[in-house]
C-alpha positions as CSV (number, residue, x, y, z in Angstrom):
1,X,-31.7,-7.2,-23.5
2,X,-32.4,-10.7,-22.5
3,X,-28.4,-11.7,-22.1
4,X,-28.1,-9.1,-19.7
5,X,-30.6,-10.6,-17.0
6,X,-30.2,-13.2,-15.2
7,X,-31.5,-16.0,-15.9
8,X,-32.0,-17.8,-12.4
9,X,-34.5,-14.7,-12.1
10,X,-38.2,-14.0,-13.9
11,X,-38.3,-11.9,-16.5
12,X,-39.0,-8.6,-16.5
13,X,-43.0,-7.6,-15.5
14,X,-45.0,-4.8,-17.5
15,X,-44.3,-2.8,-14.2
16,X,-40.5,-3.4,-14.3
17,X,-40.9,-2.2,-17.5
18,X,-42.7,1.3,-16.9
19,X,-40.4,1.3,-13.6
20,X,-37.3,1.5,-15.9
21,X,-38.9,4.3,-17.9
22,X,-39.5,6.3,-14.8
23,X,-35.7,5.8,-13.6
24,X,-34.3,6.6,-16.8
25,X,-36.6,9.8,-16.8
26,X,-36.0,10.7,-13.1
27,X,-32.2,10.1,-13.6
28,X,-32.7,12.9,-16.7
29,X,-33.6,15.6,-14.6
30,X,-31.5,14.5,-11.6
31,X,-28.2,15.6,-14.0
32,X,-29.6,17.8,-16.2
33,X,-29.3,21.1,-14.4
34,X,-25.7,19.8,-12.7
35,X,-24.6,19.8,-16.4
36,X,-26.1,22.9,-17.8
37,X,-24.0,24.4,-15.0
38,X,-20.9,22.9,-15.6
39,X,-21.1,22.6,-19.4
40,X,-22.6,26.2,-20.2
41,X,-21.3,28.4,-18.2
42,X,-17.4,29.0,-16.8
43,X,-16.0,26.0,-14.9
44,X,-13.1,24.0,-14.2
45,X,-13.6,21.1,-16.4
46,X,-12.9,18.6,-20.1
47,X,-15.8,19.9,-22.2
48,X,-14.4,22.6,-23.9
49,X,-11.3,20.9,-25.1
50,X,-13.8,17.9,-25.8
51,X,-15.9,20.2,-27.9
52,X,-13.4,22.0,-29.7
53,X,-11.7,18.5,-31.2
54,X,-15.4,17.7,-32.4
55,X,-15.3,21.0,-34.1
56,X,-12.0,20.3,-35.5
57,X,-13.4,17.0,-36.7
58,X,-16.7,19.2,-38.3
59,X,-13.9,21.5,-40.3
60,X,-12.0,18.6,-41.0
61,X,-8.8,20.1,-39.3
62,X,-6.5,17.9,-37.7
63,X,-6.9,16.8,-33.9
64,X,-4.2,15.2,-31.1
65,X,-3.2,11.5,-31.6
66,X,-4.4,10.9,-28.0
67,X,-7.9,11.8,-29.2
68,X,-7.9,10.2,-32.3
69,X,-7.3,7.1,-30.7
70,X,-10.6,7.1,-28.9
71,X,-12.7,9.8,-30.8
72,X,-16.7,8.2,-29.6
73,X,-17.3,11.1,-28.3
74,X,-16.0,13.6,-30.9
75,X,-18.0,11.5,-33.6
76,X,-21.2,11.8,-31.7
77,X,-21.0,15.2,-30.8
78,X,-20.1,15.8,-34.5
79,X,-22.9,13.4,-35.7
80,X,-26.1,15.4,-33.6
81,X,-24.5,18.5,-34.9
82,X,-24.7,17.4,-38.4
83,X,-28.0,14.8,-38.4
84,X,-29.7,18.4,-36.8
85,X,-28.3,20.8,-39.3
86,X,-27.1,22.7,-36.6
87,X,-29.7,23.0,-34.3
88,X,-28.3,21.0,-31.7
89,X,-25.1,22.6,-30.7
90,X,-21.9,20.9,-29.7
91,X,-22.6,22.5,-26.3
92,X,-26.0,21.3,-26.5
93,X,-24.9,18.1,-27.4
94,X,-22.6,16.9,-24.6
95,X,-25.7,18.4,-22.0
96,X,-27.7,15.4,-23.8
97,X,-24.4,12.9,-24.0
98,X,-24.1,13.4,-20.4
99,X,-27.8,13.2,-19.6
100,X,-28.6,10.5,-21.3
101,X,-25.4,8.3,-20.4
102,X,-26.5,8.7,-16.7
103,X,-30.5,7.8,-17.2
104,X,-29.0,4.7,-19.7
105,X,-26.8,3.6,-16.5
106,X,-29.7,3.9,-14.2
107,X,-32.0,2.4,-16.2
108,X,-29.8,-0.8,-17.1
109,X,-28.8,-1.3,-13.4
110,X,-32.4,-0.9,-12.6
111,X,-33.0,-4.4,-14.9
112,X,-30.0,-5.9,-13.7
113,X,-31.0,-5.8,-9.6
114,X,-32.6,-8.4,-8.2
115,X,-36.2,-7.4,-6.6
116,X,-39.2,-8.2,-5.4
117,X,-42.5,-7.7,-6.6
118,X,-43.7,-4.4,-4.5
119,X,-41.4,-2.5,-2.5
120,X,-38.6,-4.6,-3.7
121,X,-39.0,-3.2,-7.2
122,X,-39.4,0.6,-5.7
123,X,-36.3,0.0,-3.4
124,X,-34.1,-1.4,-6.9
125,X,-35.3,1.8,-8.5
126,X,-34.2,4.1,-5.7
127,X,-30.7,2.4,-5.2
128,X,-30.0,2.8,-9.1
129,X,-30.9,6.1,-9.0
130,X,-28.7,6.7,-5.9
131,X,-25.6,5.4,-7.9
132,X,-25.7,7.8,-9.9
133,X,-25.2,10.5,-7.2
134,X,-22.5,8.4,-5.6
135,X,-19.2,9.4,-4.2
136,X,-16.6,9.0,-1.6
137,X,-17.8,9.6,1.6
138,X,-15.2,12.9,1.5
139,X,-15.2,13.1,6.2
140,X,-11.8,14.8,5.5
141,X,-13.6,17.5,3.4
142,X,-13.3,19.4,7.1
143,X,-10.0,18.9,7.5
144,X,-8.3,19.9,3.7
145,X,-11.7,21.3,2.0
146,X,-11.2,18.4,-0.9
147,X,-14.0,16.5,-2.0
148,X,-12.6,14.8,-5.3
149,X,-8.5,14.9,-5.2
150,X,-6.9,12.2,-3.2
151,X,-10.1,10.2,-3.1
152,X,-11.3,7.9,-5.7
153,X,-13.8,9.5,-7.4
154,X,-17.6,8.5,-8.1
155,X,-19.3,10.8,-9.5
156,X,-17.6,13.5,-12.1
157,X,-18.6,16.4,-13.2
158,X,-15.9,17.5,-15.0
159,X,-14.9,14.8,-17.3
160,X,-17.1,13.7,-20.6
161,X,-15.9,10.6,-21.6
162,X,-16.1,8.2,-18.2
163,X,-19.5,9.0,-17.5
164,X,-20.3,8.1,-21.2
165,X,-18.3,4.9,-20.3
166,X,-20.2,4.1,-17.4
167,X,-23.3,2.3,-19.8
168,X,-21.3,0.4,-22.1
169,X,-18.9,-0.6,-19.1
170,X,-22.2,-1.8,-17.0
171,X,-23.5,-3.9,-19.8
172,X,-20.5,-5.5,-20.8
173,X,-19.8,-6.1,-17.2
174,X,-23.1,-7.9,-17.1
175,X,-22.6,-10.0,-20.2
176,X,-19.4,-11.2,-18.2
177,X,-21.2,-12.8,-15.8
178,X,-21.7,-15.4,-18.6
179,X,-18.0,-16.4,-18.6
180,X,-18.1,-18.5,-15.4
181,X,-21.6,-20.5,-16.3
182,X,-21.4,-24.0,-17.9
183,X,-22.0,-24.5,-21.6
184,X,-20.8,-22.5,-24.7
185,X,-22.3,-19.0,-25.3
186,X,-24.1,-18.3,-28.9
187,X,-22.4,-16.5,-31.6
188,X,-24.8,-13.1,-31.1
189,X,-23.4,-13.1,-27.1
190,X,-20.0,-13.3,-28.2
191,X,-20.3,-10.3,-30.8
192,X,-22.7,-8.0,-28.4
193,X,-19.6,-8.6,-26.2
194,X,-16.8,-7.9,-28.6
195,X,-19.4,-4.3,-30.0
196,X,-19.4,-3.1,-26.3
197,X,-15.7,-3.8,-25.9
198,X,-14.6,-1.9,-28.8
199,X,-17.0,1.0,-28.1
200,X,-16.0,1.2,-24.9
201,X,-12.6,1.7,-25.7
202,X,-13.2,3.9,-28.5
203,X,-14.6,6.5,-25.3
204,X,-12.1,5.9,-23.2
205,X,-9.5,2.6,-22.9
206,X,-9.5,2.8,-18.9
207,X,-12.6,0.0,-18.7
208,X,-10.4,-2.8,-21.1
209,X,-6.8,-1.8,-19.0
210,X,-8.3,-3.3,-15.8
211,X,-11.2,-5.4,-17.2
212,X,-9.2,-7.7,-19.5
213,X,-6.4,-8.2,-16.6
214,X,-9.3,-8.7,-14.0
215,X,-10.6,-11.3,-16.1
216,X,-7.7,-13.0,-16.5
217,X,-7.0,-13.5,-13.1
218,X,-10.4,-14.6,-11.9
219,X,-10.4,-17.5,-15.4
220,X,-6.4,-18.4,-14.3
221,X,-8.6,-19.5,-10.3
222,X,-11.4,-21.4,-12.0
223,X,-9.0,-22.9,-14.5
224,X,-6.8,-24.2,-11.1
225,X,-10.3,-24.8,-9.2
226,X,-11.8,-26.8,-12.3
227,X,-14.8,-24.6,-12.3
228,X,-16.9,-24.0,-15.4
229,X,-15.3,-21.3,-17.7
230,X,-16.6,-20.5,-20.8
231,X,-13.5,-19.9,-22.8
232,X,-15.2,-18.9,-26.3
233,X,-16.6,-16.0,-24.8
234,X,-14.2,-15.0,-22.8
235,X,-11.4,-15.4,-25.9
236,X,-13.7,-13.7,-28.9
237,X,-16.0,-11.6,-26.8
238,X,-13.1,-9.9,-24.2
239,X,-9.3,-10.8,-25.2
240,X,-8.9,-10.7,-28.9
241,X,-11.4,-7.5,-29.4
242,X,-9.9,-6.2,-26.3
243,X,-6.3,-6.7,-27.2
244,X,-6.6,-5.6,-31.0
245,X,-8.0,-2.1,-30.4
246,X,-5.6,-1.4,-27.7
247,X,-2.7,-2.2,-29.7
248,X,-4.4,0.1,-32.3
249,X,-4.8,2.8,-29.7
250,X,-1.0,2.4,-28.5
251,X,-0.1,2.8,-32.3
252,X,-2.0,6.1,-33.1
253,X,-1.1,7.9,-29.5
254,X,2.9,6.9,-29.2
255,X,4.0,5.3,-32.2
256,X,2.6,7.4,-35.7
257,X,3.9,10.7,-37.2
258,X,3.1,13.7,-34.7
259,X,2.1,11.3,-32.0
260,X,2.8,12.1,-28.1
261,X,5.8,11.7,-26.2
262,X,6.7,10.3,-23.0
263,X,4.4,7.2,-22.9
264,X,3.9,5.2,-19.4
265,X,6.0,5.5,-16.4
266,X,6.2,3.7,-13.2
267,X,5.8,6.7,-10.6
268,X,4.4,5.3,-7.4
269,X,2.0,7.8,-6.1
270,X,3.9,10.5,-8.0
271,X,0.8,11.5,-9.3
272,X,-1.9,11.4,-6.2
273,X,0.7,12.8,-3.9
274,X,0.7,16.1,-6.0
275,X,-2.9,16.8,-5.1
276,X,-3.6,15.7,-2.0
277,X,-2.7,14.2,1.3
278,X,-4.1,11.4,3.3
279,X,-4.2,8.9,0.9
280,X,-4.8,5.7,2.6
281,X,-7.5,7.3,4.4
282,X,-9.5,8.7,1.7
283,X,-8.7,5.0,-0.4
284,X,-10.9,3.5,2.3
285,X,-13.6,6.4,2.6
286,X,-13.8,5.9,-1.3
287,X,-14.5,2.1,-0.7
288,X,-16.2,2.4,2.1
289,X,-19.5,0.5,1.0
290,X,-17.8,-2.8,-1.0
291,X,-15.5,-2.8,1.8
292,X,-18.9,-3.2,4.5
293,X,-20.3,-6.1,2.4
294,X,-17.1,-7.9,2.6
295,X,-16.7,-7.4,6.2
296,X,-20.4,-8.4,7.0
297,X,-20.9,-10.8,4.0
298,X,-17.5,-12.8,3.4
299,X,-18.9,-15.9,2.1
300,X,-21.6,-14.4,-0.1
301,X,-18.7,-12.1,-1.5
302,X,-16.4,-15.2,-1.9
303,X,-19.4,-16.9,-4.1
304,X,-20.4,-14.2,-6.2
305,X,-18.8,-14.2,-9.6
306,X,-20.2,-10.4,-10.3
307,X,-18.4,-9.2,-7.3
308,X,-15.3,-10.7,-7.2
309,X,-14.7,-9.5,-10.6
310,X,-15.7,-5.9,-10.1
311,X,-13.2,-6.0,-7.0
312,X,-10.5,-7.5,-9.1
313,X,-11.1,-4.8,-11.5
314,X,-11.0,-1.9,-9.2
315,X,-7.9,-3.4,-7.5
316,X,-6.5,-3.5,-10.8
317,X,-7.3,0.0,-11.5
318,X,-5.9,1.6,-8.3
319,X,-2.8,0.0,-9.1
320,X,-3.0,1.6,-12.3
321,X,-4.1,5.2,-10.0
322,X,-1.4,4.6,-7.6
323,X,2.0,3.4,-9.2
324,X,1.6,4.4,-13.3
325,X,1.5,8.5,-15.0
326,X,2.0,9.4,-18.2
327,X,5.6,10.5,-19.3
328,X,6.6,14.1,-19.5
329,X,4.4,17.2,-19.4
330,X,1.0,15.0,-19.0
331,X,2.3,13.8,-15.9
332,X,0.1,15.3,-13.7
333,X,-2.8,14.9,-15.7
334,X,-4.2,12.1,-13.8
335,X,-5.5,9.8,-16.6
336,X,-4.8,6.7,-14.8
337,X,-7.3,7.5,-12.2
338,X,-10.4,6.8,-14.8
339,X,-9.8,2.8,-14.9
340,X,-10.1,2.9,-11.1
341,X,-13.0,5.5,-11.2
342,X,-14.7,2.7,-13.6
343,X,-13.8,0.2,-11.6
344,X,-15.3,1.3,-8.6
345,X,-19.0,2.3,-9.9
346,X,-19.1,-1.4,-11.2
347,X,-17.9,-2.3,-7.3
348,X,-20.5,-0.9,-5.9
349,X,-23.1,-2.0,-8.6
350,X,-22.0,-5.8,-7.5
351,X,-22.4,-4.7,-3.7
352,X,-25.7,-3.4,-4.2
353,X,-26.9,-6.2,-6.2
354,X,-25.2,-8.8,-3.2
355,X,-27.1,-6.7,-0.9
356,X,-30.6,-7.2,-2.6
357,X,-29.9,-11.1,-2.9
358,X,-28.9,-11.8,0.7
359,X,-29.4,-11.2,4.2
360,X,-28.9,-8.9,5.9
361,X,-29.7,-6.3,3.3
362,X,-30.5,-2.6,5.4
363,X,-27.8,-2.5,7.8
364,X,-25.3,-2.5,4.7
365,X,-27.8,0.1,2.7
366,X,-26.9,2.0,5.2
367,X,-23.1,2.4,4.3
368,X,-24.4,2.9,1.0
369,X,-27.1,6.0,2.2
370,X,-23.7,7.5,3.3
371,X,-22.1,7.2,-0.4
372,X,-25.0,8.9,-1.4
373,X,-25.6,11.4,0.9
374,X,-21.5,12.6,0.2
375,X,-22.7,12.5,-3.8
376,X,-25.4,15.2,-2.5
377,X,-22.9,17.0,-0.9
378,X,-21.0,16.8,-3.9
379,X,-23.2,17.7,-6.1
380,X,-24.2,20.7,-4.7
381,X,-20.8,22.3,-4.5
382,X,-20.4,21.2,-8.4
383,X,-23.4,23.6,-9.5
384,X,-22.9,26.3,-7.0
385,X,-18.8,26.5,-7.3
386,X,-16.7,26.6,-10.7
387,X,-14.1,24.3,-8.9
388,X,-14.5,20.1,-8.9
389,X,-12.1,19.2,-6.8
């Protein structure tokens, strides 16, 4: 826990400490009604096919090379079923995966804002919690009745594995910070990096296909700008990890017997275009709040390590969401928009934690209220409708 702070900033208090308890427990039953809904009863959604490949794995019966590629979430499922001797269903285990990614997320981002003793600390624990809730601020909802296709989406309650993401991505995210700081980084940083790159990519590859690029970029500027760059980490705790378990992942979904066809295609907005209109306009509603702190904030943005590379990740991943699909019938399927999605949530994590560190914070807080009050919105059309988008 201690590489993830910062450590310009004191160390956590006994309050911070009981503070990150009660956001992890209010997160808990903030989500876990949305997904008894959604996950135990008839919707539109990813858990059932989810469920049925950990069953497959349970029987030991074969399951698709795209999901053997990244199976996490199949061997956990498979794992509570098993450690409980089948008290805890697979059903009743992707509630709890779900639940407990999102009061994980909260928690850590709790820790990782910056705060003031006081309200400060009450303020970091209600903007974490907010994140959670988060999503496009969907105005056009009156227009088309859409509040998740054509934007980028936030919060998603249809999909398993990039909410499961959204810890390990935070946390490794954070330990990233450490890349642009002067002096070498010890041997257990560079490992806890390398564990949470793998394990991220073992839920779902979309936070390595625009982290590792993202990355790049910002160490290729330092390298130019002579800034301090600390190359160990970034090689042995991001690149080689990274690099070896997507090759890996290429091999089992295209490459081996009974793999998938079609592979990656350049189809530039093939993909969004299917679903919805008013693209451009729903890119910036989606952005709305990391686009605010740039306007307001330019030089703080241009200083801050954290947010620049959050922005160069979710540029990275709307590339990915507007010009890539996958080859043949999973075309439409859409799974380029999840590296964006990712990217995104750790956008606006930067942003928030900007906000707390500079003036003017409330005026921008504001933008982000709106983010919120549109994941309200969303939220309750999610548990009172069997459609997501």
């Amino acid at each position: 826990m201690k590489q993830l702070l910062d450590s310009q900033r004191p160390p956590l208090t006994r309050r911070d400490v009981w503070i990150t308890l009660l956001v992890m427990a209010l997160s808990a039953l903030i989500f876990l009604p949305i997904y008894r809904v959604r996950i135990l009863t008839p919707t539109d959604n990813d858990y059932g096919s989810h469920i049925l490949f950990a069953q497959q794995l349970l029987l030991g019966d074969p399951i698709p090379a795209h999901i053997l590629a990244h199976p996490l979430l199949q061997l956990c499922l498979a794992g509570l079923v098993w450690l409980s001797r089948s008290v805890i269903s697979l059903w009743d285990g992707m509630v709890l995966s779900q639940v407990a990614s999102h009061a994980l997320t909260a928690g850590l981002l709790y820790v990782w804002l910056p705060k003031t003793p006081g309200r400060g600390q009450w303020l970091a624990a209600g903007l974490a919690l907010g994140l959670g809730l988060a999503a496009p601020v969907m105005l056009l909802v009156l227009a088309d009745g859409q509040y998740y296709f054509g934007y980028i989406g936030l919060a998603s309650y249809h999909n398993p594995t990039v909410i499961l993401l959204r810890p390990l991505a935070l946390a490794s995210f954070i330990l990233a910070e450490r890349v642009w700081r002067p002096g070498p980084s010890s041997a257990g940083l560079k490992l806890g990096a390398a564990v949470l790159v793998v394990l991220s990519a073992l839920i779902k590859p979309s936070y390595i296909f625009i982290m590792l690029p993202a990355l790049a970029l910002l160490a290729a500027y330092r390298l130019w700008k002579q800034q301090p760059l600390e190359l160990g980490l970034l090689a042995w705790g991001y690149f080689v990890p990274g690099v070896l378990v997507l090759a890996v992942q290429g091999l089992v979904t295209y490459l081996l017997p009974g793999a998938e066809e079609g592979g990656i295609v350049f189809a530039p907005l093939a993909v969004e275009a299917a679903f919805s209109d008013h693209l451009l306009a729903k890119f910036l509603l989606s952005i709305l709040f990391p686009l605010a702190v740039w306007l307001v904030q330019p030089r703080a943005t241009r200083q801050d390590g954290a947010w620049l590379l959050a922005g160069l990740a979710f540029l990275v991943g709307a590339a990915q969401m507007y010009l890539l699909g996958e080859g043949g019938e999973r075309l439409l399927h859409g799974n380029f928009r999840w590296g964006a999605q990712i990217g995104l949530f750790l956008w606006l994590a930067a942003s928030l934690r900007l906000c707390l560190a500079h003036k003017p914070a409330r005026p921008l807080l504001w933008v982000y209220l709106a983010h919120v009050a549109a994941g309200l919105a969303y939220y309750a059309y999610c548990i009172t409708t069997a459609a997501y988008g």
